[in-house]
VOVOTI-141835 format. One record per residue: x, y, z of N, C-alpha, C, O in turn. Coordinates in pm, whole numbers. Example, Ala and Ser with C-alpha at 12.3 -4.5 7.8 and 13.67 -1.06 7.14 Angstrom:
<nodes>
+--------+--------+--------+--------+--------+--------+--------+--------+--------+--------+--------+--------+
:    nc1 :    nc2 :    nc3 :   cac1 :   cac2 :   cac3 :    cc1 :    cc2 :    cc3 :    oc1 :    oc2 :    oc3 :
+--------+--------+--------+--------+--------+--------+--------+--------+--------+--------+--------+--------+
:   1319 :   -569 :    780 :   1230 :   -450 :    780 :   1320 :   -330 :    780 :   1424 :   -332 :    846 :
:   1285 :   -225 :    708 :   1367 :   -106 :    714 :   1290 :      3 :    787 :   1341 :    114 :    804 :
+--------+--------+--------+--------+--------+--------+--------+--------+--------+--------+--------+--------+
</nodes>
This chain:
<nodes>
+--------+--------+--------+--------+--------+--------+--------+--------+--------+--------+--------+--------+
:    nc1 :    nc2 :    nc3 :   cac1 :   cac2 :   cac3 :    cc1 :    cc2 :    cc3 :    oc1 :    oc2 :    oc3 :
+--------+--------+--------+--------+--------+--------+--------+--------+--------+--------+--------+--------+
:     84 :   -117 :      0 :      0 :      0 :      0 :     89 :    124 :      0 :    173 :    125 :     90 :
:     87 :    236 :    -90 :    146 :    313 :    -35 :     67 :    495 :    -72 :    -32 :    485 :   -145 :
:     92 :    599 :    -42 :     61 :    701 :    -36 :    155 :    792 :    -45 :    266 :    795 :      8 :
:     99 :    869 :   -119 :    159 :   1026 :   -152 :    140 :   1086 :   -139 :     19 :   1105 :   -152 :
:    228 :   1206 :    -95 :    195 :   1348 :    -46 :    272 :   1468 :   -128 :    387 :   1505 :   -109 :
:    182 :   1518 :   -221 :    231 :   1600 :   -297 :    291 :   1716 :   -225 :    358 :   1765 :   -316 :
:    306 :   1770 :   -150 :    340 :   1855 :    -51 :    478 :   1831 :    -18 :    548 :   1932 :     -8 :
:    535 :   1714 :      1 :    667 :   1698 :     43 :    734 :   1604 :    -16 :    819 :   1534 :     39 :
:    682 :   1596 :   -186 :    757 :   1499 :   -268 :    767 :   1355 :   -223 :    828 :   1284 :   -303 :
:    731 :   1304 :   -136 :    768 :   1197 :    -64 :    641 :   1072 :    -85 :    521 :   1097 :    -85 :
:    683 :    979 :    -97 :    602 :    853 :    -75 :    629 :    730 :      0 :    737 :    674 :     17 :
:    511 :    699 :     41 :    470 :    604 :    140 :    471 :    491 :    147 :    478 :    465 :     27 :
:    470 :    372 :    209 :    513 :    240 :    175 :    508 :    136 :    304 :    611 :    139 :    371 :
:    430 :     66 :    339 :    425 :      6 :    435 :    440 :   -130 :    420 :    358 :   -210 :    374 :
:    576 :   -154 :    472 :    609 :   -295 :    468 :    665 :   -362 :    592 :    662 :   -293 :    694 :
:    726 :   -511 :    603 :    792 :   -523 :    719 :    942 :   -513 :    701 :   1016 :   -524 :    603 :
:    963 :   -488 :    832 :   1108 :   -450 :    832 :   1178 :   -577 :    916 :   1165 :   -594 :   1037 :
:   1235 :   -640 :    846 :   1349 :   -771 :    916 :   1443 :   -751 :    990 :   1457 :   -831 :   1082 :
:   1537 :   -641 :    978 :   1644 :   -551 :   1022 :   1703 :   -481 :    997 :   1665 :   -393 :    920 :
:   1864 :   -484 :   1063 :   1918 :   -380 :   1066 :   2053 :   -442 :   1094 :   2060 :   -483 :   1210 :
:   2178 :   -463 :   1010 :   2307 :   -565 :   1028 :   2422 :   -465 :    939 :   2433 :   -415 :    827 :
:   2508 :   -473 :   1089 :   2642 :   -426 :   1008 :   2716 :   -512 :    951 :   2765 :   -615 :    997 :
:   2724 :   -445 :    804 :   2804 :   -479 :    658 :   2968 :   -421 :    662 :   3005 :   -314 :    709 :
:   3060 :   -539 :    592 :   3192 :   -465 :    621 :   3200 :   -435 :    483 :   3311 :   -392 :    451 :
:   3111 :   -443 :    383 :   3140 :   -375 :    247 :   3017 :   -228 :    246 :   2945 :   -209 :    344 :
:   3014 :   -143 :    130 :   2881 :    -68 :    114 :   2832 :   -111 :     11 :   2732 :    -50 :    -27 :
:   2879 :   -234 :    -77 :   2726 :   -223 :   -162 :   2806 :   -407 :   -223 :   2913 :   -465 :   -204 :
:   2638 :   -446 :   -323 :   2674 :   -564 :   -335 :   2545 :   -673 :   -310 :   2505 :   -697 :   -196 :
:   2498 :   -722 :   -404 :   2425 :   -798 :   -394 :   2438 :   -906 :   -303 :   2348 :   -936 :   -225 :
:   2527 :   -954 :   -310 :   2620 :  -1051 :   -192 :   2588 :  -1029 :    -73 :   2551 :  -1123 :     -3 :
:   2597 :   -866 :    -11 :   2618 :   -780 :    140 :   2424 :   -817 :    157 :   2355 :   -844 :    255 :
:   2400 :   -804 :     50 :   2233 :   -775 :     75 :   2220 :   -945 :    144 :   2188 :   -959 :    262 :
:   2245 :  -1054 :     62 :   2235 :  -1194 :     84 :   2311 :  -1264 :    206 :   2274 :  -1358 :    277 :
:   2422 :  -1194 :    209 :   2460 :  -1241 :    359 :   2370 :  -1153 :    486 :   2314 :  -1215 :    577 :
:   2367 :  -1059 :    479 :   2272 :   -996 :    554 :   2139 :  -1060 :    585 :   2096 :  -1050 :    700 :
:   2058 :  -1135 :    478 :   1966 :  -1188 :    527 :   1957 :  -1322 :    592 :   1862 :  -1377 :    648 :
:   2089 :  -1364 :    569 :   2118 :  -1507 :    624 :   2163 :  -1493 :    755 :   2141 :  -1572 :    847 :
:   2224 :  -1396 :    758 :   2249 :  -1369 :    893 :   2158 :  -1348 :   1001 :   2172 :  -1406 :   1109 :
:   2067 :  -1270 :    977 :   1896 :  -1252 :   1054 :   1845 :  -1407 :   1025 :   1828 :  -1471 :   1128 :
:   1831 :  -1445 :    959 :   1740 :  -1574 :    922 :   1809 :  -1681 :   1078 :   1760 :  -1708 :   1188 :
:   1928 :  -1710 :   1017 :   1993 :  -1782 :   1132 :   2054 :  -1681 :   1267 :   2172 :  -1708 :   1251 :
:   2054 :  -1627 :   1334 :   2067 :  -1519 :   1401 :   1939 :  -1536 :   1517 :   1823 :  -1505 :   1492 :
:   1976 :  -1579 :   1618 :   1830 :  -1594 :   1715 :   1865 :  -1478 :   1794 :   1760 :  -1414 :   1794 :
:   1937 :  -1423 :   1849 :   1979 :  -1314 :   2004 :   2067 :  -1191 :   1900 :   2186 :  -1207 :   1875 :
:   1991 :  -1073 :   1849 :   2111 :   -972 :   1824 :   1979 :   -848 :   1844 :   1858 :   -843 :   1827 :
:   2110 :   -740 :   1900 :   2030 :   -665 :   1903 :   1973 :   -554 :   1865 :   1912 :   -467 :   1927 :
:   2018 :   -574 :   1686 :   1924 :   -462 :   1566 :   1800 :   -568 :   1499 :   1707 :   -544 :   1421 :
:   1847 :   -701 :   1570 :   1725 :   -815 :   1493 :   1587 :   -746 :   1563 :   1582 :   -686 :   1671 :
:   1511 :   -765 :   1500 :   1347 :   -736 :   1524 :   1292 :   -852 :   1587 :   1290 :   -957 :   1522 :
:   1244 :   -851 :   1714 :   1168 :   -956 :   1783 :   1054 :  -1026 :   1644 :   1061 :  -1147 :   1625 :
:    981 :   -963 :   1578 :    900 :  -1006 :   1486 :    904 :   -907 :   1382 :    954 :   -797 :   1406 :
:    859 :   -933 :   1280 :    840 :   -865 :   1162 :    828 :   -798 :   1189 :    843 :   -817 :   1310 :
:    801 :   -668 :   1173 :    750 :   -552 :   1222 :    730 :   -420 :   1089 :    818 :   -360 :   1026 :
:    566 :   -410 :   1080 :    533 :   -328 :   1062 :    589 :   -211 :   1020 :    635 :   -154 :   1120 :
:    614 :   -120 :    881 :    722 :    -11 :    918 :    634 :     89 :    760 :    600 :     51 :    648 :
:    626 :    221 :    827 :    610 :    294 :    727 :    732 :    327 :    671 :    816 :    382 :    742 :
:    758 :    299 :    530 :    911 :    340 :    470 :    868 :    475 :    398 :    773 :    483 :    320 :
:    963 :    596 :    439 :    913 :    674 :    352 :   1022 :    727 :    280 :   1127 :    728 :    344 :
:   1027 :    770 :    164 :   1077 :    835 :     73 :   1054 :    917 :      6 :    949 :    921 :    -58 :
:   1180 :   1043 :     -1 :   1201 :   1111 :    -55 :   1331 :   1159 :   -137 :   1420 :   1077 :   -155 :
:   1344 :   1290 :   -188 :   1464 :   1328 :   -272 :   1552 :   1364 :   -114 :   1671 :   1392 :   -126 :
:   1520 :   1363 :    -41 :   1637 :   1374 :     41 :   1680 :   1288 :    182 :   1751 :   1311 :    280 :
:   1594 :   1173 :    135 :   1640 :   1019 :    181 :   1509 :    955 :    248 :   1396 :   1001 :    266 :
:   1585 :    790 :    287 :   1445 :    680 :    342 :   1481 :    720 :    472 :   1599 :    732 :    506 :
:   1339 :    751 :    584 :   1275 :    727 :    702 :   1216 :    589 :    696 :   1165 :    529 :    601 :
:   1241 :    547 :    845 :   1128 :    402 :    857 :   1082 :    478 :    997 :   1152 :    553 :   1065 :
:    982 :    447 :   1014 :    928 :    524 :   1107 :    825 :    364 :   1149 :    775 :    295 :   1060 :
:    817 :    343 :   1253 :    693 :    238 :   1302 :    569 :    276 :   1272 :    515 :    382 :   1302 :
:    518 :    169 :   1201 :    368 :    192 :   1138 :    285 :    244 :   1215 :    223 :    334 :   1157 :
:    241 :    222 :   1369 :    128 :    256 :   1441 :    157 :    379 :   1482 :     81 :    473 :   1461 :
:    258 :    388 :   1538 :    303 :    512 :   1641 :    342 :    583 :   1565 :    318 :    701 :   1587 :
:    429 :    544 :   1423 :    503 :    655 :   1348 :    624 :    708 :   1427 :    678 :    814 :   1393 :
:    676 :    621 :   1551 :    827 :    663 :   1611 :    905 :    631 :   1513 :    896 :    526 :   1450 :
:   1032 :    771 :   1483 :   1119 :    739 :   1384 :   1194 :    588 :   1431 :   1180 :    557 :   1549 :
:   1237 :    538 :   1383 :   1330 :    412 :   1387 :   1475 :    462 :   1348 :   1567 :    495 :   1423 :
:   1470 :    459 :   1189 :   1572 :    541 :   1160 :   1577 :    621 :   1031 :   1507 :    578 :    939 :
:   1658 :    745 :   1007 :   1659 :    802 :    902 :   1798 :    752 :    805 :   1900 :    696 :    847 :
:   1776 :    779 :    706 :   1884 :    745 :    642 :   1891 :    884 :    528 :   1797 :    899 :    450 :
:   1988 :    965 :    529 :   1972 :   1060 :    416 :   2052 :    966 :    288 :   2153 :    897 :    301 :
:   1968 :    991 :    155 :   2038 :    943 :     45 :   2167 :    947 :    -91 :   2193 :    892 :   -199 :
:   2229 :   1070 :     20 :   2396 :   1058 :    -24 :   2492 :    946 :    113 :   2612 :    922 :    127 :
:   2386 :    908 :    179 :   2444 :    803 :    234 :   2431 :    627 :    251 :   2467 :    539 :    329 :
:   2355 :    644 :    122 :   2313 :    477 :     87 :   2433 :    456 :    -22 :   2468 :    545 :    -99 :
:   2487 :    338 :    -18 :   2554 :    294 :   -124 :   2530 :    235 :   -209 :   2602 :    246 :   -308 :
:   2410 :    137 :   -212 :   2358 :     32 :   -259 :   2226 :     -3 :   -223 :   2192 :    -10 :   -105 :
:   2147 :    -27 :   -321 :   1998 :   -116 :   -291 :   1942 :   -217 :   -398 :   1953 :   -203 :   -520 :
:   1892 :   -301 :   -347 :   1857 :   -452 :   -460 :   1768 :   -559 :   -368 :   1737 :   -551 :   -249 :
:   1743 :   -648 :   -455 :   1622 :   -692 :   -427 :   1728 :   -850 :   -421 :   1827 :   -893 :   -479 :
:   1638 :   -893 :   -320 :   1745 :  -1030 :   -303 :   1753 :  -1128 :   -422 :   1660 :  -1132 :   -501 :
:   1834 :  -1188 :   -433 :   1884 :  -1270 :   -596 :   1743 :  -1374 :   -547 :   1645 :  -1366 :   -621 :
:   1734 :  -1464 :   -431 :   1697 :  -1574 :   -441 :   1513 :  -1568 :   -394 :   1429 :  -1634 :   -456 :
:   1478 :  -1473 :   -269 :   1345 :  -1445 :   -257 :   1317 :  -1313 :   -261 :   1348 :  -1228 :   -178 :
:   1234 :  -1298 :   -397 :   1226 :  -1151 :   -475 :   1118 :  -1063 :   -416 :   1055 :   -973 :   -471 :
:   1107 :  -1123 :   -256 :    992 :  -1035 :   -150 :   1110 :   -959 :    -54 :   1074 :   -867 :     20 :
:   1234 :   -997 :    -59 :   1347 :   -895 :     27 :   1359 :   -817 :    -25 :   1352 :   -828 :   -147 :
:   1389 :   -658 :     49 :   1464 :   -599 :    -71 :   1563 :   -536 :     82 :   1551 :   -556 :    202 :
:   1659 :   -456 :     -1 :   1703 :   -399 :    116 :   1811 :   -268 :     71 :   1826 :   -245 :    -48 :
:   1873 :   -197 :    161 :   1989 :    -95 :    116 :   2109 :    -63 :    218 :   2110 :    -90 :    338 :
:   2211 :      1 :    145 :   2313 :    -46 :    266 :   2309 :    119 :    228 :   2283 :    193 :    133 :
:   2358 :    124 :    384 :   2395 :    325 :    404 :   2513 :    341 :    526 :   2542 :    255 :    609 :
:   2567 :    467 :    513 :   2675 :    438 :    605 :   2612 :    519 :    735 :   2518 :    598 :    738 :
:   2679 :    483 :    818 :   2622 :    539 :    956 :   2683 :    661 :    967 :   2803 :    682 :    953 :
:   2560 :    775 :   1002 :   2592 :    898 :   1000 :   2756 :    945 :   1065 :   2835 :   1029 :   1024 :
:   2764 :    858 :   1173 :   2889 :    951 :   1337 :   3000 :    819 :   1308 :   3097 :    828 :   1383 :
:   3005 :    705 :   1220 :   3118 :    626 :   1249 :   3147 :    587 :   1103 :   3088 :    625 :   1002 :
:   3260 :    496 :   1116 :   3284 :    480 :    956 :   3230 :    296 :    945 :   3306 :    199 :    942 :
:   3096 :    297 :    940 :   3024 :    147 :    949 :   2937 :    205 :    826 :   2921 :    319 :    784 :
:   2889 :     85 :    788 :   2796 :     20 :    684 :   2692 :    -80 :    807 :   2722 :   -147 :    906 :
:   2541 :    -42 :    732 :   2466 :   -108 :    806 :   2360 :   -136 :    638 :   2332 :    -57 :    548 :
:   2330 :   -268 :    653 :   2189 :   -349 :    571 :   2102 :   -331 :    616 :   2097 :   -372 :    733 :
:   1971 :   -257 :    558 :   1883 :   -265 :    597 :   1732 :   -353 :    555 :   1653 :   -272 :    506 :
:   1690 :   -449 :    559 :   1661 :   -521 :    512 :   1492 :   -529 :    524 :   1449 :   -512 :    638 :
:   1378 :   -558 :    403 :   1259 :   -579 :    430 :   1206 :   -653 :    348 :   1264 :   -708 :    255 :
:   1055 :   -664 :    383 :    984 :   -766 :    319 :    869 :   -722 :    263 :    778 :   -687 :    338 :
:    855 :   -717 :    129 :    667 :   -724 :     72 :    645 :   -792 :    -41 :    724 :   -813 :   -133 :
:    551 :   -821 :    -30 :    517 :   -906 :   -167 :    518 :   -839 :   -266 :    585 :   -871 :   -364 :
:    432 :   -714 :   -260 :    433 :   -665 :   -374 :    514 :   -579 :   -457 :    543 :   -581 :   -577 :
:    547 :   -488 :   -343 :    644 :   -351 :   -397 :    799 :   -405 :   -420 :    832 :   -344 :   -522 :
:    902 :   -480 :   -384 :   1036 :   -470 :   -343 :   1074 :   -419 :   -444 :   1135 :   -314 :   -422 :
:   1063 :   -458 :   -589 :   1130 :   -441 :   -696 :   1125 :   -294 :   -738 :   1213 :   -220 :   -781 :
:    987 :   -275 :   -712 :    935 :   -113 :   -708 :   1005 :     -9 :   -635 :   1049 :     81 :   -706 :
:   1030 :      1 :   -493 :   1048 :     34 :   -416 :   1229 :     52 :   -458 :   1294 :    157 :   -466 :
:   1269 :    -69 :   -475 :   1453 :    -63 :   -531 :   1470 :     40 :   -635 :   1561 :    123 :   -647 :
:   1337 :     13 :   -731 :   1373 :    104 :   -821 :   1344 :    269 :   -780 :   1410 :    363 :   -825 :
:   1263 :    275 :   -712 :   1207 :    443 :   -661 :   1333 :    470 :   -591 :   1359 :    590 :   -599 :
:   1434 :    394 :   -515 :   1490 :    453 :   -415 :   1603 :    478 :   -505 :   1646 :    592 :   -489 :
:   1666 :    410 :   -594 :   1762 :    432 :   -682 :   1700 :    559 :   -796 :   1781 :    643 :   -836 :
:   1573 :    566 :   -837 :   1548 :    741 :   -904 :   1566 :    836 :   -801 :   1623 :    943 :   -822 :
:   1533 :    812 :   -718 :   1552 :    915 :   -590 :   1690 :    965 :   -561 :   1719 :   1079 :   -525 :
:   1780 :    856 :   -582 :   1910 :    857 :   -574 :   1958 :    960 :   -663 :   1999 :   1072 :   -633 :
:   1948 :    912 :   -769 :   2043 :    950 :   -888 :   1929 :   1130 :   -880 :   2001 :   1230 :   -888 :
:   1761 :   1162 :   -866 :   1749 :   1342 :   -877 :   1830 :   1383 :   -759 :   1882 :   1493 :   -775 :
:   1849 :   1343 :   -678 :   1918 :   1412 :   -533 :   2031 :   1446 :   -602 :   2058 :   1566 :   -609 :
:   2124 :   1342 :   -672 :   2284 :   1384 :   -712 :   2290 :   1470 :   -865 :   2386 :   1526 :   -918 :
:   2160 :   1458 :   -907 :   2124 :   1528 :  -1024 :   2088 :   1721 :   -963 :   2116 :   1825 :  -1023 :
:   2001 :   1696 :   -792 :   1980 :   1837 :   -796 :   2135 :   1915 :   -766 :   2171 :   2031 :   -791 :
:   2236 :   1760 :   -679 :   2318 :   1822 :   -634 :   2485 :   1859 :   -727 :   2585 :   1918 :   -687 :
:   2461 :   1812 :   -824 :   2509 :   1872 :   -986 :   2465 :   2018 :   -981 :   2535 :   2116 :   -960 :
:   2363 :   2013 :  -1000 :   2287 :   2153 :  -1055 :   2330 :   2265 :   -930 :   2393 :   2370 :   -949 :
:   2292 :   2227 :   -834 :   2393 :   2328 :   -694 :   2532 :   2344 :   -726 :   2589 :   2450 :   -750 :
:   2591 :   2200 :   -724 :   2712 :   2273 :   -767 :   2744 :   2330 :   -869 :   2821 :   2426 :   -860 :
:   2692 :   2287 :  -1004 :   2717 :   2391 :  -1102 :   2694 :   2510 :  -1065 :   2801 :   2569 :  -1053 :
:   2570 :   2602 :  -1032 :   2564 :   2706 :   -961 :   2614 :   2792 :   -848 :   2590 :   2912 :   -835 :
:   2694 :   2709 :   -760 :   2787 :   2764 :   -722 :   2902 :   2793 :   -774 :   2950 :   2902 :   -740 :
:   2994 :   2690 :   -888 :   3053 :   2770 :   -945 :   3033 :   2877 :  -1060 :   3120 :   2958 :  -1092 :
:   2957 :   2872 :  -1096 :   2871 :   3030 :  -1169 :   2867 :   3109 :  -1121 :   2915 :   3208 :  -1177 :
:   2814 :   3123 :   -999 :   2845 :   3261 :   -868 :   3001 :   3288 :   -849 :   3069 :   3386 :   -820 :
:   3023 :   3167 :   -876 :   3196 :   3193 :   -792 :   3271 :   3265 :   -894 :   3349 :   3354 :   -860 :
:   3251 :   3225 :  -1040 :   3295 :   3273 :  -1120 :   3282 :   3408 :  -1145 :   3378 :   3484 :  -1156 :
:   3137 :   3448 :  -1156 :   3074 :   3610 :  -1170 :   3103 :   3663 :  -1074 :   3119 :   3784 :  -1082 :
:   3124 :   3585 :   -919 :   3207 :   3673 :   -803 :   3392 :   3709 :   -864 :   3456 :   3814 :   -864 :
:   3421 :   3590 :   -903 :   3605 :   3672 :   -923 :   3590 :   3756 :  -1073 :   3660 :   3856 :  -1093 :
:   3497 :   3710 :  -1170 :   3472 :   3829 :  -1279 :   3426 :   3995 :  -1207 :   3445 :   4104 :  -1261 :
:   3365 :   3971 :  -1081 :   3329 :   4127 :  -1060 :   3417 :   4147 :   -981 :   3424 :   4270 :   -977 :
:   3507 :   4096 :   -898 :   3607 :   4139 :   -842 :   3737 :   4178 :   -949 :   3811 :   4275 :   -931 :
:   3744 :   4118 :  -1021 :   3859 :   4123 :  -1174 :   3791 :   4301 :  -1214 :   3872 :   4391 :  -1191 :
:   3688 :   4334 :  -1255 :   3625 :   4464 :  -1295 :   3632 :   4571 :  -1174 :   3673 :   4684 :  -1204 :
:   3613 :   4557 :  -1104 :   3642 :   4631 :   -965 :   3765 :   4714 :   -982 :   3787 :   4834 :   -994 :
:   3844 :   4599 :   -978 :   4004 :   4613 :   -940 :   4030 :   4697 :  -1103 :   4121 :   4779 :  -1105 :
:   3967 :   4679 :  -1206 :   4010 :   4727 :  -1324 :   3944 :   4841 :  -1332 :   3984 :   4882 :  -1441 :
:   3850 :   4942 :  -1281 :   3793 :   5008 :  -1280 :   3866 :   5112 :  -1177 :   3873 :   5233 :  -1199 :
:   3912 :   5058 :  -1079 :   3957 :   5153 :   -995 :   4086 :   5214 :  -1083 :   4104 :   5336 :  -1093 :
:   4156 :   5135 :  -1133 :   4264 :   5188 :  -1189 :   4231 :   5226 :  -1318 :   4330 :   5228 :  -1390 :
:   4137 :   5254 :  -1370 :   4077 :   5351 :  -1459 :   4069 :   5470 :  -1375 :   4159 :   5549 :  -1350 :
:   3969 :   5471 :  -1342 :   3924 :   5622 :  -1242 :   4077 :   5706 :  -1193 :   4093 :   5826 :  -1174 :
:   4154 :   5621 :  -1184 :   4320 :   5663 :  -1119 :   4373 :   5753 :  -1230 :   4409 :   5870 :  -1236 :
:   4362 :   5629 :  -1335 :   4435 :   5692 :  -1446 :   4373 :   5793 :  -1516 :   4449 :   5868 :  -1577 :
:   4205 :   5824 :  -1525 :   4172 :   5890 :  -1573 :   4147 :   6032 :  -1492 :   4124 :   6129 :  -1565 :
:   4148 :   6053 :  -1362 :   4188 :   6146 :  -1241 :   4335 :   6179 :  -1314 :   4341 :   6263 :  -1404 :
:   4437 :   6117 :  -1273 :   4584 :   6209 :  -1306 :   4525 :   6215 :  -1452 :   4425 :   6253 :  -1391 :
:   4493 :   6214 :  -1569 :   4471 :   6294 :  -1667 :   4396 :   6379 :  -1683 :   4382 :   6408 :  -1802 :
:   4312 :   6464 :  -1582 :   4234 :   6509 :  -1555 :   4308 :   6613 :  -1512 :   4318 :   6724 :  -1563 :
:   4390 :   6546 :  -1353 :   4430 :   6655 :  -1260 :   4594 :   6704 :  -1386 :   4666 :   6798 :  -1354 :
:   4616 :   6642 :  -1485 :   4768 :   6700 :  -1549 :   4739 :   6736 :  -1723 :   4818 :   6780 :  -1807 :
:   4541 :   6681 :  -1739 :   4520 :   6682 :  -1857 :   4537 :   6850 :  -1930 :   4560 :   6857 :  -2050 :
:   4525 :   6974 :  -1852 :   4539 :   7096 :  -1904 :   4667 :   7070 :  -1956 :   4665 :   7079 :  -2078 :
:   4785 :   7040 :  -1908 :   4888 :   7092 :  -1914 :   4969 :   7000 :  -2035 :   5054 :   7034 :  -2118 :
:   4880 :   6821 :  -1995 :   4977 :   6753 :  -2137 :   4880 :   6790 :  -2280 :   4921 :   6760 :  -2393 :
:   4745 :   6861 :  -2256 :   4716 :   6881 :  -2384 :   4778 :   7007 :  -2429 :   4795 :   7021 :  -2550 :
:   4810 :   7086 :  -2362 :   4874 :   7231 :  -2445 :   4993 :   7164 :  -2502 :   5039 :   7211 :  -2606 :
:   5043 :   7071 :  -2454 :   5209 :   7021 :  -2519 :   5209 :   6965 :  -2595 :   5319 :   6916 :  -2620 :
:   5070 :   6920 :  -2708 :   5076 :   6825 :  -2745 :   5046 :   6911 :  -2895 :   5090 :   6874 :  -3004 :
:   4956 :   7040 :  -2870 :   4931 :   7075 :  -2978 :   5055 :   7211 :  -3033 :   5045 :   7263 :  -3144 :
+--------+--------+--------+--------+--------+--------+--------+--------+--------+--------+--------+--------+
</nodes>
């Protein structure tokens, strides 16, 4: 099921969430598949989910929230210059999952879920999402260097202007005297 809110670009997605496992790579179909084997066989850890659990996934151009379906308590955010990777598991095409790096350390974490219907969908929305974010953030940076440029072009005119006004002052303040000499 999911929902949209034209208001904040973002869409909705309610699926379950399996976990949450630190990866020593960031991306990789492989990282996605050991990750789920790891939860599968994995009885006592403690980013594993006691049960499936319920999770509004939301997305936008400036990254996935999972927020708990009932309550809507964030779980976790992930902004999307910090995912490396997302795919849908090779072997049951109801996983999907994405690896992102952890905001404060230098870790990789899998994040891993389940729906019947969306995964493939959902891989693909989060990867367009991906690529307008680095598309808007092209376009920023191009525009900053455009400013930067028209900033040292008007500083370049400045500086060339003053020494006009200089030069055209002493011809001013000596112009009586070199035009009588001239004629």
């Amino acid at each position: 099921m999911s929902d949209i809110s034209d208001d904040d670009n973002e869409i909705a997605f309610t699926v379950k969430f399996l976990g949450r496992v630190e990866v020593h790579s960031p991306q990789g179909l492989q990282i996605l598949t050991d990750a789920a084997e790891f939860l599968k066989t994995s009885d006592s850890t403690a980013e594993k989910t006691k049960k499936k659990n319920k999770v509004s996934l939301f997305l936008s151009i400036s990254g996935v929230d999972i927020l708990e379906h009932k309550t809507k308590f964030m779980l976790y955010t992930c902004p999307l210059s910090s995912i490396s990777f997302c795919g849908v598991h090779q072997t049951m095409p109801n996983i999907f999952g994405f690896v992102a790096k952890h905001p404060a350390a230098e870790t990789f974490h899998c994040y891993l879920f389940q729906s019947k219907k969306f995964s493939h969908l959902l891989v693909s929305m989060i990867g367009d999402a991906f690529h307008a974010a680095k598309r808007q953030e092209n376009v920023r940076n191009d525009r900053d260097l455009i400013v930067e440029a028209l900033r040292h072009k008007n500083k370049v005119l400045k500086k060339e202007n003053t020494e006009l006004k200089k030069r055209l002052a002493a011809l001013l303040g000596n112009g009586g005297e070199n035009s009588n000499s001239r004629m």
